[in-house]
C-alpha positions in Angstrom: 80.4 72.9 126.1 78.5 75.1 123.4 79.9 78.3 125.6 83.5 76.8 125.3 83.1 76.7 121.7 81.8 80.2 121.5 84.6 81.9 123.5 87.0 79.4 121.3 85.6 81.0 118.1 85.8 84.9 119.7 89.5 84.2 120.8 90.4 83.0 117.3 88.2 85.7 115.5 89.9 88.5 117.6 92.9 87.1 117.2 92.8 87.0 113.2 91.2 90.6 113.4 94.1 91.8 115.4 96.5 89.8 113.2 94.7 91.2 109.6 95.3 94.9 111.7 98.5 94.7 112.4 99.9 93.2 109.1 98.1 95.9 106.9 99.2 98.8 108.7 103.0 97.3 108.4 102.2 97.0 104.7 100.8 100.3 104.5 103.5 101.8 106.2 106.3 100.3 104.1 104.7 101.0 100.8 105.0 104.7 101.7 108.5 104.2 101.3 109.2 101.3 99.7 108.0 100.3 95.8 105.2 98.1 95.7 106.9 95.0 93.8 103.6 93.1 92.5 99.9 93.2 93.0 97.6 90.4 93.1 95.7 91.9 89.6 99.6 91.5 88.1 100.0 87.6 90.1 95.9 86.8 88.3 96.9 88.1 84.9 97.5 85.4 82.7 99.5 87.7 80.4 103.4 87.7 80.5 103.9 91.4 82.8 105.6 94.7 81.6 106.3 96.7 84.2 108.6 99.7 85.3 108.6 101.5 88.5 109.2 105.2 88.3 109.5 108.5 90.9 106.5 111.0 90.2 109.4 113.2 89.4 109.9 111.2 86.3 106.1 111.2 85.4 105.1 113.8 83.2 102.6 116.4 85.1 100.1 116.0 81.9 99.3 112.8 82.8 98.6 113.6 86.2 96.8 116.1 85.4 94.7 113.9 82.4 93.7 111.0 85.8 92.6 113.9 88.0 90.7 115.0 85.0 89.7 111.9 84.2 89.2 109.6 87.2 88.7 112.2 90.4 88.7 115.9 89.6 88.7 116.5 93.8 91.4 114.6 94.4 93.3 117.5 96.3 90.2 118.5 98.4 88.5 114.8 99.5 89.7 112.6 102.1 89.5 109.5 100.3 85.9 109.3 99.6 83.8 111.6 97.5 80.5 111.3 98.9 78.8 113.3 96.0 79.9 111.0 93.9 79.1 107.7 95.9 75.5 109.1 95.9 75.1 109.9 92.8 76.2 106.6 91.4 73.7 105.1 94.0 70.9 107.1 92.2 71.9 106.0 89.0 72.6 102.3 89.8 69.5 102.0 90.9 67.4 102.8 87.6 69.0 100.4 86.3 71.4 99.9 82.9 75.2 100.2 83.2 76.5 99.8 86.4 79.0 103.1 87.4 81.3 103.9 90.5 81.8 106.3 92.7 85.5 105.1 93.5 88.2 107.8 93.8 91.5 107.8 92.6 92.7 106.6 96.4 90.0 104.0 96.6 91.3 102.6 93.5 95.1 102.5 94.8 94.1 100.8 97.7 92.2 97.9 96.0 95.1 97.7 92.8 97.7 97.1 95.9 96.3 95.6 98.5 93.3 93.7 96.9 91.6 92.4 93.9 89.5 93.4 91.3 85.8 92.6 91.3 82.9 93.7 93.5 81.3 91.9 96.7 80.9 94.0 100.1 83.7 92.7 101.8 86.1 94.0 99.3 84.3 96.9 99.4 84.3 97.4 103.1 88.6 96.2 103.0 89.2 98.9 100.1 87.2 101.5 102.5 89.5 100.6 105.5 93.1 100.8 103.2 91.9 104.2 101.5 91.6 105.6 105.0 94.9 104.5 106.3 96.6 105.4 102.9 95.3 109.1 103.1 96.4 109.1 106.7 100.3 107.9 106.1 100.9 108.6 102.6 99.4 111.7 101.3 97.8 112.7 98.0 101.6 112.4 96.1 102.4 109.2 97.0 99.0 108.1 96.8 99.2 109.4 92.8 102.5 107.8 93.0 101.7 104.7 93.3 98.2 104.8 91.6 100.3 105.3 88.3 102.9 102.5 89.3 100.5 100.0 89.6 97.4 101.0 87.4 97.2 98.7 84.5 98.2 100.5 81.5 97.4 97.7 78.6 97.5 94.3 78.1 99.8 92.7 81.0 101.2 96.5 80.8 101.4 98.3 84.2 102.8 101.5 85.3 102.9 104.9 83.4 106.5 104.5 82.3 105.6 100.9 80.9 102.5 101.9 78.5 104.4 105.4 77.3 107.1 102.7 76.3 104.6 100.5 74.7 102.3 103.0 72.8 104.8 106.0 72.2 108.1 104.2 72.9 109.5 107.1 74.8 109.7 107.7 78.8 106.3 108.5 80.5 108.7 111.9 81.6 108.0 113.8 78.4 104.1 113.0 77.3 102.2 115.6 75.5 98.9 116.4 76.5 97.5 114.3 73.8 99.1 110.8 74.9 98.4 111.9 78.4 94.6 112.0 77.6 94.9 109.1 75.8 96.1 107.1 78.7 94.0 107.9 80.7 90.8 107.5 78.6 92.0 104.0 78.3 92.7 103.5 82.2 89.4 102.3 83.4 89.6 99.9 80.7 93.1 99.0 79.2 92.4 95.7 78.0 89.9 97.4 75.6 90.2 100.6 75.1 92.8 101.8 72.5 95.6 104.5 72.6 96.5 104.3 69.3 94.3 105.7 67.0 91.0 105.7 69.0 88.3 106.5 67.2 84.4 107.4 68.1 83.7 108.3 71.6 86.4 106.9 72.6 88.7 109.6 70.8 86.0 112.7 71.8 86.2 111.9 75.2 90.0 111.7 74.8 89.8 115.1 73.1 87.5 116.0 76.4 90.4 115.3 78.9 92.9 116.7 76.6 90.9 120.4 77.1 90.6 119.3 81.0 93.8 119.2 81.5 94.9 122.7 80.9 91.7 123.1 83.5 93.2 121.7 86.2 96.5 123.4 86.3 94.8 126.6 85.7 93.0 126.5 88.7 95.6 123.9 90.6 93.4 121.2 91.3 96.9 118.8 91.3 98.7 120.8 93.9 98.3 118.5 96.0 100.4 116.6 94.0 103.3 119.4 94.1 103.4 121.2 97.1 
């Protein structure tokens, strides 16, 4: 009887394993192509939604190059992961004080589409298995696509076109390196940070991606983004 029920619980655990496999690879294939309509941080936001999907074409390269700055200045050369950077966030984390990631600008695509926001291991360990699979089918420019599609931009704002609207009411085609280090100072958190007229470190480490940005086209760490 007991043995019944254990190969009754391995056929239904395989089964749901098989059925979770095959249902986020169709996803991940489709979104390669396809916009991604809503994510679940948009569906949990209890804020009416502003949002406007745009090509990369019609993304200014500034504010590219302000998140690679920003957020994951090895974007072109990781595979998803940067394991210098997962380590030392380990170190730190573990003296204690404010908590800081490792995630890259991939990692944090695949949990803004596929997942939701928070911690907990087995978020972790999904967000591991879509960043893999996203490098694999989509490539770094769809990847920072997407990221700047879905990435919330401001208060139930989402998308780079949306915020540019919202704090410079012009298209996110034609941002200056100024608004585009602004935006992204304010990415990791948009529902405090300001773009408008952000004052003490908020502003100097505005100011700081603002000067990185010329960095990184110099020596082309976003041609991955434009080959």
């Amino acid at each position: 009887m007991a043995s019944n029920i254990i190969r009754r619980v391995a056929r239904l655990l395989a089964q749901a394993i098989l059925w979770f496999v095959g249902l986020s690879l169709i996803l991940v294939i489709a979104f390669k192509w396809i916009p991604v309509p809503v994510t679940a941080t948009m569906v949990m936001d209890e804020n009416s939604i502003t949002k406007d999907w745009e090509n990369l074409a019609n993304i200014d390269p500034n504010l590219v190059a302000a998140v690679i700055a920003s957020e994951d200045s090895k974007f072109c050369d990781h595979w998803g992961f940067d394991t210098e950077a997962i380590e030392q966030a380990a170190r730190d984390n573990a003296k204690g004080g404010r908590i800081r990631g490792g995630s890259t600008i991939s990692q944090q695509t695949a949990k803004n589409v596929f997942l939701w926001q928070g911690g907990g291991y087995l978020r972790k360990a999904l967000e591991a298995w879509f960043t893999f699979w996203i490098e694999k089918v989509w490539g770094k420019e769809r990847i920072i696509e997407v990221y700047l599609n879905v990435a919330e931009t401001g208060i139930g704002t989402y998308g780079a076109e949306a915020g540019a609207q919202r704090y410079f009411g012009h298209s996110a085609a034609r941002l200056s390196p100024d608004e585009a280090s602004r935006m992204a100072a304010a990415l990791p958190q948009p529902k405090k940070r300001a773009v408008i007229n952000p004052s003490g470190w908020l502003a100097r480490h505005g100011n700081s991606i603002e000067r990185r940005i010329a960095i990184v086209q110099r020596d082309g760490l976003d041609s991955c983004v434009y080959d």
